[in-house]
N, C-alpha and C positions, 0 to 999 in steps of 0.2 A: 362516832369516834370521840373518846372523852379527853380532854389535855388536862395536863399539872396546872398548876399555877407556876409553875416553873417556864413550861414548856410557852405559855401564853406571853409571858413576860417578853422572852427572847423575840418572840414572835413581832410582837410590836416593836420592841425596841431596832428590829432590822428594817424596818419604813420607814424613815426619817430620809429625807430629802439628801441626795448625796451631790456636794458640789461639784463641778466641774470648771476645766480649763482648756481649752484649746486654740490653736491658733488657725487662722483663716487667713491665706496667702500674705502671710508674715506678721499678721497683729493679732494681738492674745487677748479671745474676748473669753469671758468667764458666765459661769451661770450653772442651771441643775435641771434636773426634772422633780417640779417639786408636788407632783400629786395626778393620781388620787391613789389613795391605798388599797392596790388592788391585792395583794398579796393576805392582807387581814378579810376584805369580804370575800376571797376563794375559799377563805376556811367551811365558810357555809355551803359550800358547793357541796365541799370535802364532806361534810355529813358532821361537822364540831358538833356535842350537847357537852351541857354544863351542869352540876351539882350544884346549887346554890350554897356560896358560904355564910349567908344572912340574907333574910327578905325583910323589904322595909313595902307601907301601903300607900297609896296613893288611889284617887279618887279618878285618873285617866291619865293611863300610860302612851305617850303620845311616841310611835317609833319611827324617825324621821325626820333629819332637821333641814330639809329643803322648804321651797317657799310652800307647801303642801303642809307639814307637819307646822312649820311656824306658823301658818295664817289660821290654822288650828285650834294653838297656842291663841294666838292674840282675840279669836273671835271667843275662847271661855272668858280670858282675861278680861275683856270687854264687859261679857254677860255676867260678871261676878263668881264667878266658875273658874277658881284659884289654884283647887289642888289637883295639879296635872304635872307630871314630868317628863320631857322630849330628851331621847336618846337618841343621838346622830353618831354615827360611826367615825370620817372627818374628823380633822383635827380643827376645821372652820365650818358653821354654817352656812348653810344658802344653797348647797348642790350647783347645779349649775348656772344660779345666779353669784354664787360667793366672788369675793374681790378681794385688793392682795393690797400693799402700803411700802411705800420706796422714800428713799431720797429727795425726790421732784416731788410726788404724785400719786395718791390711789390711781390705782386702774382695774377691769373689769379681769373675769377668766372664765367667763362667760356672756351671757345675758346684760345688753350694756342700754336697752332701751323699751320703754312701753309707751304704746298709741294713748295719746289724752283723753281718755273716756269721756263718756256722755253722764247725763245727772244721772240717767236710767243705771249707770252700775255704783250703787253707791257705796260698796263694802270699798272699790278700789278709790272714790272719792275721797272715801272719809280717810284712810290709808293716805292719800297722797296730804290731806290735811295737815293730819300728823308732825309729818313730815317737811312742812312749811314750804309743801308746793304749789297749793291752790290760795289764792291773794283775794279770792271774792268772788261773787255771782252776778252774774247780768239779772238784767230785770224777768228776763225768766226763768232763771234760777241754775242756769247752767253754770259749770263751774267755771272760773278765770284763771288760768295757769301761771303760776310767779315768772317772772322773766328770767330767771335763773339756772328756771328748769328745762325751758323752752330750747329745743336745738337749736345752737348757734348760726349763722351764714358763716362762711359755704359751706352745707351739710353734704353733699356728696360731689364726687367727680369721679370721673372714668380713666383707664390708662387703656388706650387706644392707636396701634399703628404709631408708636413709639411718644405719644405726646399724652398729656394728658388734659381733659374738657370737663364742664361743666356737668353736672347732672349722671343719671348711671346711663342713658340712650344715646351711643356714641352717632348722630347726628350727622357729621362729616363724612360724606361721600355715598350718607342713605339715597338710594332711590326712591321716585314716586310712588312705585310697589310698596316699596320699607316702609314709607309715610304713611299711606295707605292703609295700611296691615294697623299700624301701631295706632292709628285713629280708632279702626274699626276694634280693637282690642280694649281699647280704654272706654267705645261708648259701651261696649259691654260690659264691662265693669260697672261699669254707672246704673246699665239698667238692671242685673244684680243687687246693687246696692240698694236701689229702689225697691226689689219687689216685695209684696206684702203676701201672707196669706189669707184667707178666711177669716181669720183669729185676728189680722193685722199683726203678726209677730213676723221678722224682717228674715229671709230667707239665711243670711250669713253675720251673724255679730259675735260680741264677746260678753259675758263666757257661750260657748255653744251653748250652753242647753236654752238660755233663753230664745233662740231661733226657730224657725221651723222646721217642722220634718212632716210637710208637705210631701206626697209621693212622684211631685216630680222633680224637690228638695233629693231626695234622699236616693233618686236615679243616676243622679252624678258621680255618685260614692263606687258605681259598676262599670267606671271608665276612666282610666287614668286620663292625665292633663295632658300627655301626649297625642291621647287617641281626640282628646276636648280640641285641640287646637290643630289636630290635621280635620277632624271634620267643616272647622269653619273655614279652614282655607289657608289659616294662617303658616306658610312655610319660609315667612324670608327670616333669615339666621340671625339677625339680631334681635328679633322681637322674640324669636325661642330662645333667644341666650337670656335675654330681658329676664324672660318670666320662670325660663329654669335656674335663673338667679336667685329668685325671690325663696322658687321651691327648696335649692340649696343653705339658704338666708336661715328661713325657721324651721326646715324641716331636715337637713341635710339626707336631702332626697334628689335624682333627678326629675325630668319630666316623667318617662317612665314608671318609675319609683311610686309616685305621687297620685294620690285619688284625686279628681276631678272635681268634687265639692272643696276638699281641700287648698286646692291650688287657685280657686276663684275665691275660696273664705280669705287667703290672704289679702287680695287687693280690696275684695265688697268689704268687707268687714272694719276697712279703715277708711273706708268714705261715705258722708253726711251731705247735708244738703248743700255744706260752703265748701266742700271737695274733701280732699287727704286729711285725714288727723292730724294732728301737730305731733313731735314726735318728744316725749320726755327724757331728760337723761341728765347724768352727773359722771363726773371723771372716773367713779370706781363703775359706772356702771349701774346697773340695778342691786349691786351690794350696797346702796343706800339706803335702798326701801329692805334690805340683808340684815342692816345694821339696826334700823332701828327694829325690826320684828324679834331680834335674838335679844335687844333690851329690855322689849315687854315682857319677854319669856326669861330672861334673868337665870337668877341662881340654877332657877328648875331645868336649865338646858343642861344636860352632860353632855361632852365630846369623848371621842373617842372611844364609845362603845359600841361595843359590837354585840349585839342583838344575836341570839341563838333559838329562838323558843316563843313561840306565842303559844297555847292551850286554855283551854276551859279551865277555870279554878271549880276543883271540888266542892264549893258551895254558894256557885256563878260566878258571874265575875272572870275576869282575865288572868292569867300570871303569864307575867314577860320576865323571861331569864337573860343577862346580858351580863359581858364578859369586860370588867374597868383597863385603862391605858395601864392600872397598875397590876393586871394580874389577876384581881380578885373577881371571883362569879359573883352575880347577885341576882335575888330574884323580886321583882314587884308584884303585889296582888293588889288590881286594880278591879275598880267595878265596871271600866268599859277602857274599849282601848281604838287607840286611830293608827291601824297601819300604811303611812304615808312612803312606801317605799315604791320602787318600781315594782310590774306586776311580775317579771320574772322571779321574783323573788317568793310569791308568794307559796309556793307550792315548799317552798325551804323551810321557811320559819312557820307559819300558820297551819299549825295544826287539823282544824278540821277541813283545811283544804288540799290535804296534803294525798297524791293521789288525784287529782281533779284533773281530766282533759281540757280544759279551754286551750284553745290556740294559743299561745305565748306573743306578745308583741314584739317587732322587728325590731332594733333599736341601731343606729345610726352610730359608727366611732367619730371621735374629732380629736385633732390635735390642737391646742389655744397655746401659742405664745406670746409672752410680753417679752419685746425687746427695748432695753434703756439707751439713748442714743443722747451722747453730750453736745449736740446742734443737728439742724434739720439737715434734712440730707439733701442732695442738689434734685430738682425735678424740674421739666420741660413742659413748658403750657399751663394750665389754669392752676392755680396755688392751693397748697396743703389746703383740706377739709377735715370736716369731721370723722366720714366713711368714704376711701380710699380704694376702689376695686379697680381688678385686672382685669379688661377684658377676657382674656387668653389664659387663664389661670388656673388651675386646679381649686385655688384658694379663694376665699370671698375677701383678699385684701386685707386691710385694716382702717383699726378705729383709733384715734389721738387724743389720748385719755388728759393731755392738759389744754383740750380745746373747748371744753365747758367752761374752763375757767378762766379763759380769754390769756392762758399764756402761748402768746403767737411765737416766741422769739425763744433760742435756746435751748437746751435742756427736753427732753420728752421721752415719751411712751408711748410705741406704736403697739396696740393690743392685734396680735394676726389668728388667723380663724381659717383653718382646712378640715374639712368634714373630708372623711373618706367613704367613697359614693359606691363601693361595690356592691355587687346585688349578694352576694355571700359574707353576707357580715359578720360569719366567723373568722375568715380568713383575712377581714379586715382590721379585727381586735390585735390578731396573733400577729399581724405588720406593725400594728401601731405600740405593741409593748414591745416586738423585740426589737424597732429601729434606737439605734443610741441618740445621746444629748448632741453627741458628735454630727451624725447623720442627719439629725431633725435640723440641726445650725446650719449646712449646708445649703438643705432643702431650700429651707426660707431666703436665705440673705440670696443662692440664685435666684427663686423667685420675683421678689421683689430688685433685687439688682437690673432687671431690665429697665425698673422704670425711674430707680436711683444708681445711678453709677457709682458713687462715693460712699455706697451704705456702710460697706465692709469696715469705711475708713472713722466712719463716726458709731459704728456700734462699740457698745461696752460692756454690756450683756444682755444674754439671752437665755431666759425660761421660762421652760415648757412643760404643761398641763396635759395630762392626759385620758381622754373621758372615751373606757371603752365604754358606754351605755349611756353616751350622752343624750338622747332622743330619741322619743318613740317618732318611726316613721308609719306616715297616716296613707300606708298601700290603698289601692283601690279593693273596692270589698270589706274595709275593713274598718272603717268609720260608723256603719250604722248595723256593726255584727252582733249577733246573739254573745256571743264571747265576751263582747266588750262589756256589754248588759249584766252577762253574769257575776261577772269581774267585780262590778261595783255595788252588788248584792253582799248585804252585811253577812259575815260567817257570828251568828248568836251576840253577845256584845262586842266585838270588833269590828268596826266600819273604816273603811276604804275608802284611799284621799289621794291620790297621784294626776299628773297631765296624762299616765297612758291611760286613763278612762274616758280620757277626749279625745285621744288618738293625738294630740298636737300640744308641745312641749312650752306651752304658752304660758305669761306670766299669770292672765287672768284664768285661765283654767286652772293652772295648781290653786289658788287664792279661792275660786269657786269648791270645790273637792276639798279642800282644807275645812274652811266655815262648815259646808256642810256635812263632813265627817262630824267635825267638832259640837253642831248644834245635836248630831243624831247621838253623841256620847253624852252631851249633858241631859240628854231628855232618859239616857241611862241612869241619872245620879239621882235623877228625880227633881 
């Protein structure tokens, strides 16, 4: 289906964030639904091709400005490997790490935090360096985290049987069983965490591939975490809500849902030999490590384009066609290209793969609001934290994006986070675009009005993000599939850079996938 430049213009110009106003048991909070544009990447569904009105050249056309396609970017930029241009569709980078800017306070709308790595991942080391988050090394060279970045106390509490406590293990009223259960779960973690292979490579770390796949590593991938944790015995309901917390957390998956290597890679994978990782983070979020990726990438980032066309150039090389915010088609003939999109997409845009059965990945809806609140709202029992969860919830709660920056008093942004968990994640997209600004505002403020009685009275507004294909969910079967393998098999000079090649929508998997899309393009350039 070919459009005008007429027809394209319109097109965009109807996405633009539409405000809202309504009132909620007689106070008028205001706000919008301010993304994602799903109505310009349906066009590719629709079958869009373009005519290019001028072609300009470039040395690696990068399509994708999530943290996949930036880390891309930054690792040529690094290698002296300059001439690359990233086309992100978005009118912001970062995907679902991107962040937003208010009044108060950056806050996240997405991805609001990463586990403090080891020396052993040094792309993300050197990255947090950058960024003025690592202050020094101990005498063995590990890295030293700035105090800055360090999650603040008190990083979590619970809303439990109307009060609210310390830590996410609502504690009160557990039985010896309960205790019991949550011991024996945690030493297994640990022994996880410990185990080695052959090789000495650690059964669950980050990025995956540095791990093993050991075959009794990659047996777990053939049982979900539900079937993982009725064989060991584990049935008291708060240690399954515990951990099908964790699996709703980064995977917005249930227990069900959720593969069995996966759901133990969350907890092994963030414990060393002095316990938990320390947890990194900043008020926007992981749109800090957003922000500075998109300023190494500079001029050469475009927004707002929408990509139509990846092919073989007629005398090698790549040409990417893509459609400007203003209208205009354009085409790049690159000598290698990095397709950092989700893998759904591939079969659309990428030509020699077009026609290819691989199994398509699951992906997860969410709905992210930022609500702006002109004082804390009243709560019962242990005091605002950083992450804020309902027992009882649909929702993983929220996160208090001026808690980094030690503003306790006042003024705030609670960031709220509902993955919709159906196992027909068609029928989950088609809920979550056609519910209104109106209907999403309700949802939440009941939500969380159980655990603030007065929210209603200090919200000022409320907007909401909307990510139909927020995350690939890491089903059982489906972590160590042929499919996935193939996936990430270069099509001639374009290499392939997303988290759905790791099954898990991790920061350090886009970052891995990225570099090494990026180092396979420049060993294109020669």
């Amino acid at each position: 289906m070919t459009r005008t430049r007429r027809e394209l213009l319109q097109a965009f110009a109807a996405l633009g964030a539409v405000s809202c106003t309504g009132r909620s048991r007689g106070r008028t909070i205001t706000g919008s639904i301010v993304g994602g544009v799903h109505t310009r990447g349906h066009k590719i569904r629709e079958g869009l091709r373009l005519s290019p009105d001028r072609w300009e050249q470039t040395g690696v056309a990068i399509v994708g400005g999530g943290i996949a396609g930036l880390s891309a970017a930054w690792g040529l930029e690094r290698a002296a490997h300059r001439d690359f241009i990233v086309l992100e569709l978005e009118d912001a980078p970062g995907g679902t790490a991107r962040f937003g800017n208010g009044p108060i306070t950056p806050y996240p709308w997405g991805a609001h935090y990463v586990p403090a790595p080891g020396a052993d991942n040094q792309a993300l080391v050197r990255l947090l360096e950058e960024v003025g988050a690592v202050s020094g090394r101990d005498p063995q060279g590990r890295p030293l985290f700035a105090e800055h970045v360090l999650c603040r106390d008190p990083q979590e509490r619970v809303f439990f049987r109307g009060e609210w406590f310390e830590g996410l293990y609502p504690r009160i009223g557990a039985t010896d069983g309960d205790l019991r259960q949550l011991d024996d779960f945690t030493e297994d973690m640990r022994r996880w965490s410990q185990w080695r292979d052959a090789s000495g490579r650690r059964a669950f770390t980050l990025p995956r591939a540095a791990g093993s796949d050991a075959p009794e590593i990659r047996a777990l991938d053939q049982r979900s975490m539900a079937d993982y944790m009725d064989s060991c015995g584990w049935t008291s309901p708060r240690l399954r809500w515990l951990v099908e917390y964790a699996c709703r957390d980064d995977f917005g998956a249930t227990l069900a849902q959720t593969s069995a290597w996966a759901g133990i890679h969350y907890h092994a994978a963030r414990l060393d030999e002095g316990g938990p990782a320390e947890l990194l983070t900043w008020p926007e979020g992981n749109g800090r490590l957003v922000r500075h990726l998109a300023e190494v990438a500079g001029a050469r980032l475009r927004l707002g384009a929408l990509v139509t066309e990846l092919r073989p150039g007629p005398r090698g090389g790549v040409e990417v066609v893509y459609a400007t915010r203003e209208g205009e088609a354009v085409g790049l003939r690159a000598r290698a290209a990095v397709f950092a999109l989700p893998g759904f997409l591939t079969p659309y845009l990428v030509a020699p793969r077009q026609g290819t059965r691989f199994a398509p990945p699951v992906y997860g809806s969410w709905m992210v609001a930022n609500l702006t609140l002109r004082e804390r709202p009243r709560s019962r029992g242990f005091p605002l934290a950083w992450d804020n969860v309902l027992y009882d919830s649909p929702s993983l709660g929220y996160v208090v994006a001026t808690h980094q920056s030690g503003q306790d008093h006042g003024a705030t942004v609670f960031t709220y986070y509902r993955p919709l968990l159906e196992d027909d994640v068609r029928h989950a997209r088609t809920q979550l675009l056609a519910t209104t600004w109106e209907e999403w505002v309700e949802i939440i403020l009941d939500d969380l009005g159980r655990a603030h009685p007065n929210l209603r009275d200090v919200v000022e507004r409320v907007d909401v993000y909307l990510w139909g294909h927020a995350m690939v969910r890491p089903r059982p079967g489906s972590m160590w599939s042929a499919d996935r393998a193939q996936a990430a098999a270069p099509a001639g000079a374009i290499h392939f850079a997303h988290t759905d090649l790791s099954g898990m929508a991790l920061f350090e998997e886009a970052q891995y996938w990225g570099l090494r899309a990026g180092a396979a393009a420049a060993r294109d350039l020669g």
